[in-house]
Residue frames as a rotation matrix with the C-alpha (Angstrom) as fourth column:
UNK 1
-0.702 0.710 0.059 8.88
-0.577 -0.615 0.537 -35.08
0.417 0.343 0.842 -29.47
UNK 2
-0.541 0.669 0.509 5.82
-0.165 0.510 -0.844 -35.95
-0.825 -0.541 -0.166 -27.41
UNK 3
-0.937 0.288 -0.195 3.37
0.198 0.903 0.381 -38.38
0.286 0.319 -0.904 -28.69
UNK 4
-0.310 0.694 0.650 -0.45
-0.878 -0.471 0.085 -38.70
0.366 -0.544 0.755 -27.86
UNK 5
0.474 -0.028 -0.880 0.45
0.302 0.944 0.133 -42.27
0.827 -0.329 0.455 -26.66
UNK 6
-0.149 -0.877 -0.456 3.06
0.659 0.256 -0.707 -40.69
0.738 -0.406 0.540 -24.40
UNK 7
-0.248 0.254 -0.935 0.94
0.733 -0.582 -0.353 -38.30
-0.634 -0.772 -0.042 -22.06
UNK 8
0.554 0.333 0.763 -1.05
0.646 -0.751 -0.141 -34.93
0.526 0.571 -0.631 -23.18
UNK 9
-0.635 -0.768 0.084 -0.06
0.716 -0.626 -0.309 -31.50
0.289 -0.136 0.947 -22.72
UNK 10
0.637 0.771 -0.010 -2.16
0.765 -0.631 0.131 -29.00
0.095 -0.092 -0.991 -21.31
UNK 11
-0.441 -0.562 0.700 -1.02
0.656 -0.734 -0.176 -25.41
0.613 0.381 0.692 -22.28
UNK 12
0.823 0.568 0.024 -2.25
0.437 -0.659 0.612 -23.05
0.363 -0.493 -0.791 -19.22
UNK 13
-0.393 -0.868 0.305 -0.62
-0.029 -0.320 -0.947 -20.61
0.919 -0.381 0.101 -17.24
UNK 14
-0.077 0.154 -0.985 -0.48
0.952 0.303 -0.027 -20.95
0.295 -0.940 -0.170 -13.25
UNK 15
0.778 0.206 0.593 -1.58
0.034 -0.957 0.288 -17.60
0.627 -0.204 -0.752 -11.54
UNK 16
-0.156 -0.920 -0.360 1.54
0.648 0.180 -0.740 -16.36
0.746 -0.349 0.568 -9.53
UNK 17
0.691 0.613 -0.384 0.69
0.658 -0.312 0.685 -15.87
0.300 -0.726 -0.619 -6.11
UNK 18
-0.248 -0.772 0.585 2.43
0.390 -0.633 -0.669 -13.20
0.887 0.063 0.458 -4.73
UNK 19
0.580 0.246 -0.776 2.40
0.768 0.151 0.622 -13.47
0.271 -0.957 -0.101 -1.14
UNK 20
-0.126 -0.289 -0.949 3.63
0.722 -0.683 0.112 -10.09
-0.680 -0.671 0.294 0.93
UNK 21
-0.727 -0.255 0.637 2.39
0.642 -0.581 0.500 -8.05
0.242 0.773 0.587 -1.71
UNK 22
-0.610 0.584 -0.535 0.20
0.520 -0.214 -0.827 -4.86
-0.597 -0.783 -0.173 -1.21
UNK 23
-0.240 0.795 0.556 -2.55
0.951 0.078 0.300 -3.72
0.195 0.601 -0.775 -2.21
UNK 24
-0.932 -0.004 0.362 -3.75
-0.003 -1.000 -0.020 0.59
0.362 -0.020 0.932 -2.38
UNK 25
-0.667 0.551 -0.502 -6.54
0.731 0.352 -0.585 0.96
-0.146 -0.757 -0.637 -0.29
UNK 26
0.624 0.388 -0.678 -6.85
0.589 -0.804 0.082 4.40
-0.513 -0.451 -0.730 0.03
UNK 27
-0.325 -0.736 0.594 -5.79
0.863 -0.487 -0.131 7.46
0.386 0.470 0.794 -1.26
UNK 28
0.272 0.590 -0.760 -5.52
0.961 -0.201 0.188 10.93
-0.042 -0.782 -0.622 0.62
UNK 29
-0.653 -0.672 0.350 -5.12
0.737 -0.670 0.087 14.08
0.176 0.315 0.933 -0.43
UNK 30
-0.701 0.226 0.676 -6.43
-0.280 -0.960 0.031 17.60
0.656 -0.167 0.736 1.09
UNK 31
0.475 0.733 0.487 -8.35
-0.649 -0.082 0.756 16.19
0.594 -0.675 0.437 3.97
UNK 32
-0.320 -0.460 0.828 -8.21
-0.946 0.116 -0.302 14.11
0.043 -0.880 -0.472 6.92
UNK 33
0.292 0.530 -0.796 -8.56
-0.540 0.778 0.320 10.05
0.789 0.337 0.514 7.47
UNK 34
-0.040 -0.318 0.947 -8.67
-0.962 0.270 0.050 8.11
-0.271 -0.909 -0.317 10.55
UNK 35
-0.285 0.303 -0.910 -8.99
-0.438 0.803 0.404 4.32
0.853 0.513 -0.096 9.23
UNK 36
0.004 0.360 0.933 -10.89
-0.881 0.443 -0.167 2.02
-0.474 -0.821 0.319 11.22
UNK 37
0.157 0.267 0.951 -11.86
0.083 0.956 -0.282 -2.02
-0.984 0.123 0.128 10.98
UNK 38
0.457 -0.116 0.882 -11.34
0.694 0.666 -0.273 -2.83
-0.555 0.737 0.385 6.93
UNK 39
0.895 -0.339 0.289 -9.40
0.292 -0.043 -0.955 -0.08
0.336 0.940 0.061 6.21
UNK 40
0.674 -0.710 0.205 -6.50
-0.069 0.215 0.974 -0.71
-0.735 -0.671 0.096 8.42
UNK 41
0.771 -0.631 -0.093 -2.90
0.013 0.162 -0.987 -0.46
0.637 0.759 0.133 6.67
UNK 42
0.816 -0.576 0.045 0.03
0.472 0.709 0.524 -1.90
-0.333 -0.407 0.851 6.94
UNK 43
-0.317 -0.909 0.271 2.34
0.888 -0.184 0.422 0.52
-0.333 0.375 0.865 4.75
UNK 44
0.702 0.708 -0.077 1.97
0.555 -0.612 -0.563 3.84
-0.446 0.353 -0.823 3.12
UNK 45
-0.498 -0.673 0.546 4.16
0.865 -0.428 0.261 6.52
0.058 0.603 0.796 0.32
UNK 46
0.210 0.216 -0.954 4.10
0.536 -0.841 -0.072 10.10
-0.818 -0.496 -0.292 0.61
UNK 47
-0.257 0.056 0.965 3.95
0.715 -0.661 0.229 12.64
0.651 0.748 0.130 -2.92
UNK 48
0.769 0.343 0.540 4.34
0.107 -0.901 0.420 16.13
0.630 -0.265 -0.730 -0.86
UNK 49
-0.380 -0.675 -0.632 5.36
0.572 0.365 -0.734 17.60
0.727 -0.641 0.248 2.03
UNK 50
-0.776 0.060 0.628 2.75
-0.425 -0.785 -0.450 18.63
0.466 -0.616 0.634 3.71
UNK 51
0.026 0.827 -0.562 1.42
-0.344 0.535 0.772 16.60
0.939 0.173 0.298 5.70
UNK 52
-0.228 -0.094 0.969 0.52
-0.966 0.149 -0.213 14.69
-0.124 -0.984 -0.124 9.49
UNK 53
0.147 0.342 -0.928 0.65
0.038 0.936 0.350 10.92
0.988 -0.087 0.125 10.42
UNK 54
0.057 -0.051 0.997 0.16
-0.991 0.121 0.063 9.67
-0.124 -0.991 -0.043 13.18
UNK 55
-0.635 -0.382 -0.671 1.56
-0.541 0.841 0.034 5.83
0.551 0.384 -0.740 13.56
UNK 56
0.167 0.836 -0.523 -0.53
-0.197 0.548 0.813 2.94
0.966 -0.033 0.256 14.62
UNK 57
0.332 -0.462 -0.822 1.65
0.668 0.731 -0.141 2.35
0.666 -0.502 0.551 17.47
UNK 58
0.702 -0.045 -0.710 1.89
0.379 -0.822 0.426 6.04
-0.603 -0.568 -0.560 18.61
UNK 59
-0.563 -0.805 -0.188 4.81
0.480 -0.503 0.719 8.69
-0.673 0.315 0.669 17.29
UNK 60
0.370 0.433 -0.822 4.06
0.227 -0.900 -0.372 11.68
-0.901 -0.049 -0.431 15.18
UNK 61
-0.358 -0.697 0.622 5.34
0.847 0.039 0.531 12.33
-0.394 0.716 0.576 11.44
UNK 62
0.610 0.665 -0.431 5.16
0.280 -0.689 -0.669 15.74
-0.742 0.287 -0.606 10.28
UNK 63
0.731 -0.443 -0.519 8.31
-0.676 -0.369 -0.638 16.15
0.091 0.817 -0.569 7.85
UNK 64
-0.071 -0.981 0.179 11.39
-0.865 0.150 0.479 14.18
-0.496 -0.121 -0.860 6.92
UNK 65
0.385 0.321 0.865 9.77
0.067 0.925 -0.373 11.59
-0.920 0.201 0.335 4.69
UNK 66
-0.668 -0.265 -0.695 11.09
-0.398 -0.662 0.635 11.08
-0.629 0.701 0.337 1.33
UNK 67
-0.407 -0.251 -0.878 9.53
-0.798 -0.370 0.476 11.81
-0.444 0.895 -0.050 -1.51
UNK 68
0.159 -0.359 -0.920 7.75
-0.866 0.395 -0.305 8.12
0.473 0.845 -0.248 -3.36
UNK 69
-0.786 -0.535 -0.311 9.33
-0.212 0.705 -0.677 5.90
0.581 -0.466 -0.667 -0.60
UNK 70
0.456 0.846 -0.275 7.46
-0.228 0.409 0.884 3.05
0.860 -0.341 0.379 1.03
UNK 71
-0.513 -0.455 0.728 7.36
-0.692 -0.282 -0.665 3.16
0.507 -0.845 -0.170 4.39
UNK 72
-0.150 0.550 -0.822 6.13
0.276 0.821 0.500 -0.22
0.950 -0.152 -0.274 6.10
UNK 73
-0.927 0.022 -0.375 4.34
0.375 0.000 -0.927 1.28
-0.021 -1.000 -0.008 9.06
UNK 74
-0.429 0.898 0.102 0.52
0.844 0.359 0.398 1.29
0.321 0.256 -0.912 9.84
UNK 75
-0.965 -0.111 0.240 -1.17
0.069 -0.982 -0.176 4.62
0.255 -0.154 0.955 10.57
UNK 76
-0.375 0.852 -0.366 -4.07
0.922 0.300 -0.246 5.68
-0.100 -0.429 -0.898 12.59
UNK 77
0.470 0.660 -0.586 -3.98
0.613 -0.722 -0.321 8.91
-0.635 -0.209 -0.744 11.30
UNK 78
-0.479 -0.381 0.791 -3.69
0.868 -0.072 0.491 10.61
-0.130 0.922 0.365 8.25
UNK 79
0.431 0.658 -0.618 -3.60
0.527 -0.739 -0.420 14.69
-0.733 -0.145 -0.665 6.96
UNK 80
-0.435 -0.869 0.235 -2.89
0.607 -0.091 0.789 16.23
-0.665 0.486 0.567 3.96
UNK 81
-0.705 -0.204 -0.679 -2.73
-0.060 -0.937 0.344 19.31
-0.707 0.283 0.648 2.01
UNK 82
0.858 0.477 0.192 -4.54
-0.029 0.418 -0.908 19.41
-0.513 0.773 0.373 -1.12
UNK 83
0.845 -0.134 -0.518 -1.25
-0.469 0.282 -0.837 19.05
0.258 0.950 0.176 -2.89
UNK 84
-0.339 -0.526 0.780 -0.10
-0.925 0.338 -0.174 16.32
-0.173 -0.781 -0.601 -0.92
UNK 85
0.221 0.596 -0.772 -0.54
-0.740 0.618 0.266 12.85
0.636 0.512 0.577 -1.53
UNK 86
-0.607 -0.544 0.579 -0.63
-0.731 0.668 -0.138 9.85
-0.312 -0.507 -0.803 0.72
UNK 87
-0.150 0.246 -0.958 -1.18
-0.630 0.723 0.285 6.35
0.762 0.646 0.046 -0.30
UNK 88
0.058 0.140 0.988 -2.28
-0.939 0.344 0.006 4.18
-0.339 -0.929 0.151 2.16
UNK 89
0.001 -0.288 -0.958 -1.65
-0.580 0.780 -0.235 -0.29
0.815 0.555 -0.166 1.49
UNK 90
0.063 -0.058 0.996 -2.26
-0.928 0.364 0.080 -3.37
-0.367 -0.930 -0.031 3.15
């Protein structure tokens, strides 16, 4: 058993960084979003299935996503239904 001869105790908790985590930027749903300068993403999840991306890097996505699943891949272009969701994250 500690003492208060033998050293104190400070009772805190340490914040737990959580490096490669992301953050929701955005959220899109029945319209159209080009992101530019601070709202640039790095990842993004699809609720629907109607919908257009377009990847930062070029290539087209109009179907075959699933469902929920994160997809680490930045987008310059973003369309969706109105009962379509896309999450955008960086």
């Amino acid at each position: 058993m500690a003492t208060a001869t033998q050293g104190s105790f400070v009772s805190r908790t340490k914040k737990i960084e959580r490096d490669g985590s992301l953050k929701r930027i955005r959220v899109i749903s029945g319209s159209v979003f080009e992101p530019t300068g601070s709202n640039l993403n790095t990842a993004f999840t699809v609720y629907g299935a109607n919908y257009r991306l377009i990847a930062e890097d070029g290539g087209e996505i109009k179907t075959g996503l699933r469902s929920g699943s994160m997809y680490n891949v930045g987008l310059k272009y973003v369309s969706s239904s109105a009962n379509t969701v896309v999450n955008l994250f960086s």
